[in-house]
C-alpha positions as CSV (number, residue, x, y, z in Angstrom):
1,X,0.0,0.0,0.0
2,X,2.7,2.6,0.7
3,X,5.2,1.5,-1.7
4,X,2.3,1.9,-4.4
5,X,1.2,5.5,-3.0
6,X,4.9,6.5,-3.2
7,X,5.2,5.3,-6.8
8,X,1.7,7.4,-8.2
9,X,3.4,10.2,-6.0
10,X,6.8,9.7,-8.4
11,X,5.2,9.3,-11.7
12,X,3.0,12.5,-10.6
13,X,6.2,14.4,-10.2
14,X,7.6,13.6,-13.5
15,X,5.1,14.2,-15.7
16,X,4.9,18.1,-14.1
17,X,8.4,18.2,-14.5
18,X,7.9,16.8,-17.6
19,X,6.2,19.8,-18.5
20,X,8.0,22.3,-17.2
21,X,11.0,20.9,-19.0
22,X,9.7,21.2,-22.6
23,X,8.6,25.1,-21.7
24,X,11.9,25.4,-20.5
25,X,14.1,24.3,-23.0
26,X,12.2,26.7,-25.7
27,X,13.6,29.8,-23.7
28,X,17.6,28.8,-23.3
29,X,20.3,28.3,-26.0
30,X,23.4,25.7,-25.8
31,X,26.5,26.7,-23.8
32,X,29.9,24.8,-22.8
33,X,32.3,21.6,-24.0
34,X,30.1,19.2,-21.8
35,X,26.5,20.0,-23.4
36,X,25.2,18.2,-25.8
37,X,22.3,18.8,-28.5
38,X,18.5,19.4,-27.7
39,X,17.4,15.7,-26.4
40,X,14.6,14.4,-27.9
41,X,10.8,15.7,-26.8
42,X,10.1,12.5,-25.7
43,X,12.4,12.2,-22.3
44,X,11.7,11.5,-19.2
45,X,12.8,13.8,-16.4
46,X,13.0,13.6,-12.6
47,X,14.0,16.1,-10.1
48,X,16.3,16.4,-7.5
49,X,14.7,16.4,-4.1
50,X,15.5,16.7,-0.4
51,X,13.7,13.6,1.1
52,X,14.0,10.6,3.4
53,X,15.6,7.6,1.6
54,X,14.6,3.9,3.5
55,X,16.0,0.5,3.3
56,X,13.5,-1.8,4.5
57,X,13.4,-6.3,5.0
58,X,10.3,-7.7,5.2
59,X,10.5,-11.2,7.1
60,X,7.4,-13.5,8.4
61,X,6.9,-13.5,11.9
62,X,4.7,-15.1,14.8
63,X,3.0,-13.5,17.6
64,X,4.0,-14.7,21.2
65,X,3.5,-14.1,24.7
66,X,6.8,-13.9,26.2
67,X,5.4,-14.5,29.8
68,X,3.9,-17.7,29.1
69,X,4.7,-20.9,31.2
70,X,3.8,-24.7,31.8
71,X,3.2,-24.6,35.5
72,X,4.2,-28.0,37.7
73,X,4.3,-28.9,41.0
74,X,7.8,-29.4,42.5
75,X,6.6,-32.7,44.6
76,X,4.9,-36.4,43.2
77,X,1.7,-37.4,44.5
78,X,-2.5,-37.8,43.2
79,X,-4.1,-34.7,41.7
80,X,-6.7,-33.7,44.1
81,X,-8.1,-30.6,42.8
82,X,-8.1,-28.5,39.1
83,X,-9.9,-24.9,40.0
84,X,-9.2,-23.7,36.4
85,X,-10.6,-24.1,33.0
86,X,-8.5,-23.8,29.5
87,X,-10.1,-20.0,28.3
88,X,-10.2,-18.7,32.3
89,X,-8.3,-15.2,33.0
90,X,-6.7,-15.7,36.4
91,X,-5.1,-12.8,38.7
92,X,-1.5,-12.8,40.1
93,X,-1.8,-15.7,43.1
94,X,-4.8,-17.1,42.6
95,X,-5.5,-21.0,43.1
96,X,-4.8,-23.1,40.2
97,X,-4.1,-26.9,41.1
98,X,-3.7,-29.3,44.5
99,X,-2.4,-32.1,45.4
100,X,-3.1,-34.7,48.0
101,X,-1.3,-33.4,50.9
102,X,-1.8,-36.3,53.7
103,X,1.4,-37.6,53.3
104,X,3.0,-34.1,52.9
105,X,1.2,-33.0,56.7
106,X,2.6,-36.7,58.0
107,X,6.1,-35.9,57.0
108,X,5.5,-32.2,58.7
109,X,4.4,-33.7,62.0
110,X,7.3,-35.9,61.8
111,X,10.3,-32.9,61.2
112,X,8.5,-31.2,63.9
113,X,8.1,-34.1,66.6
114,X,12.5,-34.2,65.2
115,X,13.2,-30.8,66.1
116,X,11.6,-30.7,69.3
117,X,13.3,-33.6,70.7
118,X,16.4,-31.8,69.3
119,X,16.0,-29.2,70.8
120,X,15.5,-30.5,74.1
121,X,18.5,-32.3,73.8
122,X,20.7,-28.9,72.9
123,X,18.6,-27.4,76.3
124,X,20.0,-30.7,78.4
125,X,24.0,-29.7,76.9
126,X,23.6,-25.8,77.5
127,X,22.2,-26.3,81.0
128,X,25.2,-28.4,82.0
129,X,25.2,-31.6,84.8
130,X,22.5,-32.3,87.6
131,X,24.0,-31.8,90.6
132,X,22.7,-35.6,91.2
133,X,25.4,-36.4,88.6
134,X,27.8,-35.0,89.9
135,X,27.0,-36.8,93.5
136,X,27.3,-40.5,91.3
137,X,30.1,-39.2,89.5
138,X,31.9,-38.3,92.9
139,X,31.1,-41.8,94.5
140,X,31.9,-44.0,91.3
141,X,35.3,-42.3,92.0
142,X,35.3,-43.4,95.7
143,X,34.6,-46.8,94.7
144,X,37.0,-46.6,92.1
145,X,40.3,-45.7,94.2
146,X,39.1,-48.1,97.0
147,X,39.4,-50.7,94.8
148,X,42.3,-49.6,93.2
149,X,43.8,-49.1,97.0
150,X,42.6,-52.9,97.6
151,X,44.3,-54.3,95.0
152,X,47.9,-52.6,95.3
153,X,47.6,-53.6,99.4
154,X,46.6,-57.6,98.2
155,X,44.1,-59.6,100.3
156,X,42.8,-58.5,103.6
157,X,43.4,-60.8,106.8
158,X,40.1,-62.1,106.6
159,X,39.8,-63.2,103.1
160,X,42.9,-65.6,104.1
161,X,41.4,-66.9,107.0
162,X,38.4,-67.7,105.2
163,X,40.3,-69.3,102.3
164,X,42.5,-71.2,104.7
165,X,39.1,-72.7,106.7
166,X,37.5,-73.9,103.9
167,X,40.8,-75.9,102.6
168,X,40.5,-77.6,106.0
169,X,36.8,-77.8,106.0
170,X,37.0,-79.8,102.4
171,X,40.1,-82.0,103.1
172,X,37.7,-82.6,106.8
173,X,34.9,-83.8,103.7
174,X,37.4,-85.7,101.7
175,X,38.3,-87.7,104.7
176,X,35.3,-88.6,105.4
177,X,33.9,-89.5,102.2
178,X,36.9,-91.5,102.1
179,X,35.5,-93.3,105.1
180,X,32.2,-93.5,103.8
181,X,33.4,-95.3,100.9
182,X,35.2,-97.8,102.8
183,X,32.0,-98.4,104.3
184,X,29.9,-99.2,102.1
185,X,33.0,-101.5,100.5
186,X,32.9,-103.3,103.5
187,X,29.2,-103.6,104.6
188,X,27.8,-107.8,105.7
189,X,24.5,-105.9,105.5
190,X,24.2,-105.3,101.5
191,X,26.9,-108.4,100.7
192,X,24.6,-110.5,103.0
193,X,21.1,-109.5,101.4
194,X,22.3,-110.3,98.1
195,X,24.0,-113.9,99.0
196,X,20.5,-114.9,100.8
197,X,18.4,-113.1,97.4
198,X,20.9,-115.5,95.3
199,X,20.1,-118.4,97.9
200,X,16.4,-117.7,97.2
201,X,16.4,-117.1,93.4
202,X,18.6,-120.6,93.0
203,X,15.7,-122.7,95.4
204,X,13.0,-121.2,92.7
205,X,14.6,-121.8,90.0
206,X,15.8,-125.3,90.6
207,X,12.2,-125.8,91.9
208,X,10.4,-125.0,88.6
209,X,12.3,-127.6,87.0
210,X,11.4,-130.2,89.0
211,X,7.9,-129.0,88.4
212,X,8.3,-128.6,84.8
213,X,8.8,-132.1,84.5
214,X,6.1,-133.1,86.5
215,X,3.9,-131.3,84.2
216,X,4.9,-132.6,81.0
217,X,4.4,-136.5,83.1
218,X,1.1,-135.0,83.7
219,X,1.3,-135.2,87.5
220,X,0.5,-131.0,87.6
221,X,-1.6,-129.0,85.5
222,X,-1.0,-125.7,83.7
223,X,-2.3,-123.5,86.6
224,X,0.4,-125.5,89.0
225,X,3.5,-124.9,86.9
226,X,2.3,-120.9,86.2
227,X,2.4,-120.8,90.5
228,X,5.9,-121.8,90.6
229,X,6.9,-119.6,87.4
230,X,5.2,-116.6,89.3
231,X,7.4,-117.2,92.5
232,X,10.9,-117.8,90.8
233,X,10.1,-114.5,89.0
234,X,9.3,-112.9,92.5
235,X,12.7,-114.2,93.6
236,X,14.5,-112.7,90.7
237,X,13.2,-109.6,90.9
238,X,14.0,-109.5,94.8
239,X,17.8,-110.1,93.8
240,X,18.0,-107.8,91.0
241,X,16.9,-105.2,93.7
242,X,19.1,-106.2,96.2
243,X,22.2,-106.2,93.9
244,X,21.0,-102.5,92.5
245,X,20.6,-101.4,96.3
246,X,24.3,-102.4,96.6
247,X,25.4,-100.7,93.2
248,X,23.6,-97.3,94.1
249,X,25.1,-97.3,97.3
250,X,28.8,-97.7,96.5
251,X,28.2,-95.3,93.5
252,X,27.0,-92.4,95.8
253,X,29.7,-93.0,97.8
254,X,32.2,-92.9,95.1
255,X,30.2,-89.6,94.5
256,X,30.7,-88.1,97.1
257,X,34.7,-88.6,97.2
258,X,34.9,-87.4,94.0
259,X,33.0,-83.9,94.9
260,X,35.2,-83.9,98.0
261,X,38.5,-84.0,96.2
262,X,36.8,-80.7,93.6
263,X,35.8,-79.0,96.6
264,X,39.9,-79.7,98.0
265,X,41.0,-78.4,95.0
266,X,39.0,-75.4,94.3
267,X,40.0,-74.5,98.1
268,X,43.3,-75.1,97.7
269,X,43.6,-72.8,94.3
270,X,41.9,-69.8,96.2
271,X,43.9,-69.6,98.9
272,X,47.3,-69.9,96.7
273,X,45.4,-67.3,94.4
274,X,44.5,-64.9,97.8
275,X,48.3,-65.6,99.0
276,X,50.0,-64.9,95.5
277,X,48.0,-61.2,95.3
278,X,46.0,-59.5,92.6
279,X,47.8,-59.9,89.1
280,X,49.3,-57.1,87.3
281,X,46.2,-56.9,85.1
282,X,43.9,-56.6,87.7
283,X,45.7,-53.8,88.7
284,X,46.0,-52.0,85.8
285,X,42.5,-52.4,85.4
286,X,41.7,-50.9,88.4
287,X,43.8,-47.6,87.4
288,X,42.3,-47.4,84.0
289,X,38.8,-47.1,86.0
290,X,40.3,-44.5,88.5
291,X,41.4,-42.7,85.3
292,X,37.6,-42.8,83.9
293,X,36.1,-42.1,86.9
294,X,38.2,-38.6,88.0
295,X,37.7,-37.5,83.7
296,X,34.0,-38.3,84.1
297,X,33.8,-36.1,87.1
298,X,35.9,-33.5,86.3
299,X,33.6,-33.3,82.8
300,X,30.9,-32.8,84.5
301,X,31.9,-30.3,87.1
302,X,33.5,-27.8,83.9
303,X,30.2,-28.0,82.4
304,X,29.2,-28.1,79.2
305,X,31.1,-29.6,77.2
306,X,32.1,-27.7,73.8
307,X,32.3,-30.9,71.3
308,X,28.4,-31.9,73.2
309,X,27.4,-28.8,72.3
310,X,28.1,-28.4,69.0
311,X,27.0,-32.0,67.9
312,X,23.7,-31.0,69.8
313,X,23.5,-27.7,67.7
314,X,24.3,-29.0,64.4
315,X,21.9,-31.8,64.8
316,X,19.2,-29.0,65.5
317,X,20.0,-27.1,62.5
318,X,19.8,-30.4,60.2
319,X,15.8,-30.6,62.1
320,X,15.5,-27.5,61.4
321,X,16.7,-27.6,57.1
322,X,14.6,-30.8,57.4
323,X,11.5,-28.8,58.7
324,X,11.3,-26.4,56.2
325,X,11.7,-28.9,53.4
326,X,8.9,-30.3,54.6
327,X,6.8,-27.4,55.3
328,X,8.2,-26.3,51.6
329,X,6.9,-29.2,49.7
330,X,3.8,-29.1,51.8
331,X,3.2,-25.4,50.5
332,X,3.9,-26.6,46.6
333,X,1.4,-29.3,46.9
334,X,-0.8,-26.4,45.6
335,X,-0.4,-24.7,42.7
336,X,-0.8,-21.0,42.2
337,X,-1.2,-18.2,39.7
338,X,2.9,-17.0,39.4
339,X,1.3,-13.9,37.1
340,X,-2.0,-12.3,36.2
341,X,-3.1,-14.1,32.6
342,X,-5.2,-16.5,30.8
343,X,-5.1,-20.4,31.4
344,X,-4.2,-21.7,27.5
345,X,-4.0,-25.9,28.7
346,X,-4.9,-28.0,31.2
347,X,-2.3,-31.2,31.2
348,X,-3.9,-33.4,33.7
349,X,-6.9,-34.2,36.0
350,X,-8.0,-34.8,39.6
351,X,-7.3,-38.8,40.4
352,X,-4.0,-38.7,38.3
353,X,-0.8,-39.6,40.0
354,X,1.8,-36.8,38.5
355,X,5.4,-36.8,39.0
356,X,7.1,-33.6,39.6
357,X,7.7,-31.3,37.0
358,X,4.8,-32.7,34.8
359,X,3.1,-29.6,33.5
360,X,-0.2,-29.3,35.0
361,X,-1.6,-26.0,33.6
362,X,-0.1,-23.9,30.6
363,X,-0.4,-20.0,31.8
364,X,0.4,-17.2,29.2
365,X,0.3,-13.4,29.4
366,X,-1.6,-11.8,26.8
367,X,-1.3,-8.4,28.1
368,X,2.6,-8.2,26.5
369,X,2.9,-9.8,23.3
370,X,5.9,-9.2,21.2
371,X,6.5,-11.0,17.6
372,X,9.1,-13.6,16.9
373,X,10.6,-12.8,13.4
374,X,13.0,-15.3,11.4
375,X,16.0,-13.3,9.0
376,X,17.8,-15.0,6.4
377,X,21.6,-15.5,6.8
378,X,22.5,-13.0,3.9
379,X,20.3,-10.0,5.8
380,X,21.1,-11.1,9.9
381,X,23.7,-8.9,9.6
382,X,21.7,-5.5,8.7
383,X,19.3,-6.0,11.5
384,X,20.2,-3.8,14.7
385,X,18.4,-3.2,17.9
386,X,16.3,-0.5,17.9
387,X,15.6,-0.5,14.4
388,X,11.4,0.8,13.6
389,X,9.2,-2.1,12.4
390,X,5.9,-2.1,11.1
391,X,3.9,-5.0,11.4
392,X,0.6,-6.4,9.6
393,X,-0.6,-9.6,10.6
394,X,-2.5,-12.2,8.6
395,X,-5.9,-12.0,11.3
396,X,-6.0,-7.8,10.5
397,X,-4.5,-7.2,7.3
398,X,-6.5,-3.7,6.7
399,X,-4.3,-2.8,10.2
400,X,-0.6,-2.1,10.3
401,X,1.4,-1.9,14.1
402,X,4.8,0.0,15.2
403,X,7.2,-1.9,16.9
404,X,11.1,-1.9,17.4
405,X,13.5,-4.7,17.4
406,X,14.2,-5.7,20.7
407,X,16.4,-8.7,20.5
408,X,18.3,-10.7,18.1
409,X,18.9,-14.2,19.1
410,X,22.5,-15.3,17.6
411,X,21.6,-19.3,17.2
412,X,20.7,-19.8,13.9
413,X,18.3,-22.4,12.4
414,X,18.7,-24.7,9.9
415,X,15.6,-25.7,7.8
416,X,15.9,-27.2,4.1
417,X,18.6,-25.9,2.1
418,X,18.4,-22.2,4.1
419,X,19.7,-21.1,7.5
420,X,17.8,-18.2,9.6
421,X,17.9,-16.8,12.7
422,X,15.2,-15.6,15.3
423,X,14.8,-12.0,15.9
424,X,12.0,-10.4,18.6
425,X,10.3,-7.0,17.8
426,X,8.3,-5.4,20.4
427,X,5.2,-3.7,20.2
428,X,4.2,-0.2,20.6
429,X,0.8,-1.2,20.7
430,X,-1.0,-4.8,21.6
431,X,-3.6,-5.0,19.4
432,X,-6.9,-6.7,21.3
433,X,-7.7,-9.4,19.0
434,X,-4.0,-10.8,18.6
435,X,-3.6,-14.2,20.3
436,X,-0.5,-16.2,20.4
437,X,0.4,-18.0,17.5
438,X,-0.9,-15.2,15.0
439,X,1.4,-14.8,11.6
440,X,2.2,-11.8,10.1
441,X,5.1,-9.9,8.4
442,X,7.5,-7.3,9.5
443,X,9.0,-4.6,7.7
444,X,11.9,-3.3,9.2
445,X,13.3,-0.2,8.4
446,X,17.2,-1.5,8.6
447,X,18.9,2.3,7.3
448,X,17.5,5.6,6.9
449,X,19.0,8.7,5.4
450,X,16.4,11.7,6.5
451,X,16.5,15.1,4.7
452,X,19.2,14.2,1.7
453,X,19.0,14.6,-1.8
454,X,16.8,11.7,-3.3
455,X,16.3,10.1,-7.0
456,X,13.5,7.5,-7.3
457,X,15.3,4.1,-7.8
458,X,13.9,4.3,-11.4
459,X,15.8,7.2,-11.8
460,X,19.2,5.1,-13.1
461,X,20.9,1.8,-12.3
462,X,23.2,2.0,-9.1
463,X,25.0,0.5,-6.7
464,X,25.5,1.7,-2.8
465,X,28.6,4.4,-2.7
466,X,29.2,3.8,-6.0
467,X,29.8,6.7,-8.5
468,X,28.3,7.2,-11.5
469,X,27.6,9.3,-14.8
470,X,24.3,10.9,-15.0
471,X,22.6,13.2,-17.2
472,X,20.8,16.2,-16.4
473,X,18.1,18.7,-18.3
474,X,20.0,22.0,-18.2
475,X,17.7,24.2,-20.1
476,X,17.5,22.5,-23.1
477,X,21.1,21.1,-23.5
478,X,21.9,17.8,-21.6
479,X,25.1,17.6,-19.4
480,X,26.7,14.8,-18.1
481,X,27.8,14.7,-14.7
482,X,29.6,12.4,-12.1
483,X,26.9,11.6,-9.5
484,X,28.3,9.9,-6.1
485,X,25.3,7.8,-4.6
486,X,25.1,6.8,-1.0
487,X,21.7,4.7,0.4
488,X,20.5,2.7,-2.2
489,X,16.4,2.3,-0.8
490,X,13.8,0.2,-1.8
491,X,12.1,3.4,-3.6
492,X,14.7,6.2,-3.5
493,X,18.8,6.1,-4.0
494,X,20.6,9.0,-1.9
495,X,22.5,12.0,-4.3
496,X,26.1,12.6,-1.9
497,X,27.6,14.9,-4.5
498,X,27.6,16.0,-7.9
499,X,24.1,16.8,-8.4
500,X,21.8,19.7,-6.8
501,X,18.1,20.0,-5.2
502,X,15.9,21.3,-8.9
503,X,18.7,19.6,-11.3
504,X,16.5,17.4,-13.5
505,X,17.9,14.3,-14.4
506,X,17.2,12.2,-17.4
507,X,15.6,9.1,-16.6
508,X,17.1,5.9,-18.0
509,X,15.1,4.0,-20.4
């Protein structure tokens, strides 16, 4: 639209100048080496005029809301609640999304039930030892030298006497168990009981073989011969017992000399070990307890001690980092607006189990939206921050919109066969109706020349700071003259020297 009002303004100006050229060139004559003759009626002429000469690019952009986010929650767990819709406008803090938090207020109670029993324990260390510690402390001590005094000074008196009675009290056992033995070796009673058993059991037994016999001659019946089986078993069962009666006694008493000569022996041992003294190691023993029991005192009456209390502080600080964690995810179970905007996608629902980071609800601005523009490798380099856009976009193209390049992104993209790079123009003005997403173009104005002397492009063929030769209208004689051009625009070329505001030059066929 502008570049076809500036080209009706153009051929406008040269058909008036035009004009004025073919009533001008009736009124001069020739003059001068460099003129030539009359040109031909037909020419074409343009002016010389002060103007504003523009280089523009035109590249396709996208509308995008630069504040736009994919909220998450920071912890796992089951989606309990959704209090937004895709299409809802949401202010700054404003519930979005919860979580199930029971395991969450567990893990709370826990860190705190932690800290406080930290805590108490740093309040034990600072206030130092009960005076009832102390008071053990003190008589462990006692206890400790006495026995340490007991050992170095060997047995007391008694302890000997006592050893050396019950030596003589078990030798006194031994001798009679000795005694005892010989006894029972010797005793008529048990020898004599078991001969007159044997007497017995030999009378029955020779008996039921005299009665066996009689039985098989028939002279007895059955019920006879079971009679005298019955008492010959009787008698044997009458010796067995008398000969175990004499086994069990001469076993006990065996016994009882054998316990005799332990209890000798164990006597004995004590009262060489009581006579010999404590050994070295018992003694050592006994110091290394002294030692413990003077440190443990003298711990507790210097107080506090500095290694307690900084295990005891550090241990409350770790309850206290684990605290806030917990109180931390606890908060992030639910989800709030970060930023006043519109919800654009909802990514999960109540009774799904999310893992943190999943994106649960897309947020965007649309307050601020600013256009991402892609520029071609061979043009990156003429785009500069700052530079004036104007923008038309494919949902309004009867609307245009000023904006600036705001950043250039140096990472370039590789499509097929071509190789861009992102740029982002700002917006003066948001229009109401643009939505992420939208396309559009961008014309950039990449170099401007403001209040120079301008030829129309048309005008003749030229390259940026190039010098060339032009011909001009003087009168009705054309001159040729060495034109230095600057800016080359898209409708205009910049005049540097050699040519002056009025001087009409002869457009190039």
């Amino acid at each position: 639209m502008k570049r076809a009002a500036i080209l009706t303004g153009a051929v406008a100006l040269t058909i008036l100048v035009a004009a004025g050229w073919l009533g001008y060139q009736r009124a001069i004559g020739s003059a001068g080496a460099a003129r030539q003759s009359t040109p031909q009626p037909e020419a074409k002429t343009v002016a010389v005029a002060k103007g504003t000469v523009r280089q523009v690019l035109t590249v396709p952009g996208e509308a995008a809301a630069p504040r736009q986010r994919k909220l998450s929650f920071p912890v796992s767990g089951r989606l309990a609640e959704v209090g937004v819709s895709p299409g809802d406008d949401v202010t700054d803090g404003q519930f979005l999304a919860r979580i199930s938090t029971s395991t969450l207020e567990k893990a709370v109670s826990r860190a705190e039930a932690e800290l406080d029993q930290k805590r108490m324990a740093l309040s034990r260390v600072e206030s130092g030892p009960r005076h009832a510690d102390i008071a053990v402390a003190e008589i462990d001590l006692q206890m400790a030298v006495a026995k340490l005094d007991q050992s170095k000074a060997g047995p007391p008196a008694s302890d000997l006497a006592a050893a050396e009675g019950a030596v003589a009290d078990a030798s006194a056992e031994l001798e009679n168990a000795k005694l005892n033995l010989a006894v029972v070796q010797k005793s008529e009673v048990a020898a004599k009981n078991v001969r007159e058993r044997q007497d017995e059991h030999q009378w029955y037994e020779a008996n039921y073989g005299t009665q066996l016999k009689r039985h098989e001659r028939g002279e007895i019946g059955k019920d006879e011969l079971n009679k005298h089986w019955s008492n010959l078993m009787t008698a044997k069962e009458k010796l067995d017992g008398a000969r175990a009666q004499a086994a069990l006694a001469l076993s006990e008493a065996q016994s009882r000399v054998a316990r005799a000569e332990e209890n000798v022996r164990k006597a004995q041992a004590r009262l060489a070990e009581i006579k010999a003294g404590p050994p070295p190691e018992n003694i050592r023993m006994a110091e290394l307890e002294a030692q413990k029991a003077r440190a443990r005192l003298a711990q507790l009456s210097a107080g506090p001690d500095p290694v307690d209390l900084e295990q005891a502080a550090v241990a409350v600080r770790l309850a206290e980092t684990a605290l806030e964690r917990a109180q931390s995810d606890l908060a992030a179970a639910t989800l709030l607006a970060p930023f006043t905007g519109k919800v654009v996608g909802i990514g999960a629902q109540p009774g799904d189990e999310v893992s943190a980071g999943t994106s649960i609800i897309e947020l965007a601005d649309l307050s601020y939206v600013e256009v991402l523009a892609t520029v071609g490798q061979e043009d990156i380099g003429l785009v500069k921050l700052g530079q004036s856009a104007v923008l038309t976009f494919d949902a309004t193209p009867d609307e245009s919109f000023s904006g600036q390049v705001s950043r250039i992104v140096p990472k370039k993209s590789e499509g097929p066969g071509v190789v861009t790079y992102e740029i982002v123009i700002s917006l003066e003005r948001v229009p109401l109706r643009l939505l992420p997403g939208m396309t559009g173009d961008a014309e950039i104005t990449v170099a401007e020349r403001r209040d120079v002397l301008t030829l129309p492009r048309r005008a003749l063929r030229a390259r940026p700071n190039a010098t060339v030769p032009v011909k001009i209208l003087e009168g009705e004689i054309v001159a040729s003259r060495d034109v230095k051009i600057g800016l080359v625009g898209d409708l205009d070329l910049e005049v540097l020297s050699g040519l002056h505001e009025g001087d009409r030059v002869i457009v190039e066929p």
